[in-house]
C-alpha positions in Angstrom: 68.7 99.0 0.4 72.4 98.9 0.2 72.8 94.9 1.1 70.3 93.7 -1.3 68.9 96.3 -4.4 72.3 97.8 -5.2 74.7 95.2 -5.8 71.2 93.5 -7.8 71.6 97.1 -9.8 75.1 97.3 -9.8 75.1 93.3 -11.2 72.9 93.7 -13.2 74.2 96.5 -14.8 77.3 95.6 -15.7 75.7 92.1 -17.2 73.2 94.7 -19.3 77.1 96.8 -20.4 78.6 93.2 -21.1 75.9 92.0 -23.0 76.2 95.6 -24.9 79.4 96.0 -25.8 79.4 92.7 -28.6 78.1 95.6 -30.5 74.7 93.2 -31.6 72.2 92.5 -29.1 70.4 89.2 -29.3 66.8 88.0 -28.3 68.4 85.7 -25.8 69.9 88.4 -24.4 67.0 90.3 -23.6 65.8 87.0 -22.3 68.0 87.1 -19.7 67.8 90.2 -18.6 64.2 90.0 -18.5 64.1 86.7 -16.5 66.7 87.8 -14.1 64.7 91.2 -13.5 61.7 89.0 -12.5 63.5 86.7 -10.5 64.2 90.0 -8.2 60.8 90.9 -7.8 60.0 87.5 -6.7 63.1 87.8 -4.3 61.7 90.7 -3.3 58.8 89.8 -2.4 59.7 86.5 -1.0 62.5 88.1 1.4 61.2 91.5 2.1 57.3 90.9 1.9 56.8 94.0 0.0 57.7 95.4 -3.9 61.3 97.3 -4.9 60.3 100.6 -4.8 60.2 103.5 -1.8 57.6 104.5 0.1 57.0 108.2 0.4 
């Protein structure tokens, strides 16, 4: 948890507050975010064998 989903969150995050704080968000922008937030369920998956999310 702490060595791989919170410094994704905390990354991506602040890249979501950067992109933000131009005051005009662009489709590119969402672009990116979206792509990156795919490419860390496929890292998940790939690495961990198993989706993001706890297990109750």
């Amino acid at each position: 948890m702490l060595s791989w989903h919170l410094p994704v969150l905390v990354g991506m995050t602040a890249l979501a507050a950067c992109l933000l704080s131009t005051g005009r968000l662009r489709r590119w922008h969402g672009d990116v975010l979206l792509g990156l937030y795919v490419a860390y369920w496929v890292v998940s998956f790939a690495v961990f064998g198993e989706a993001p999310v706890e297990a109750d």
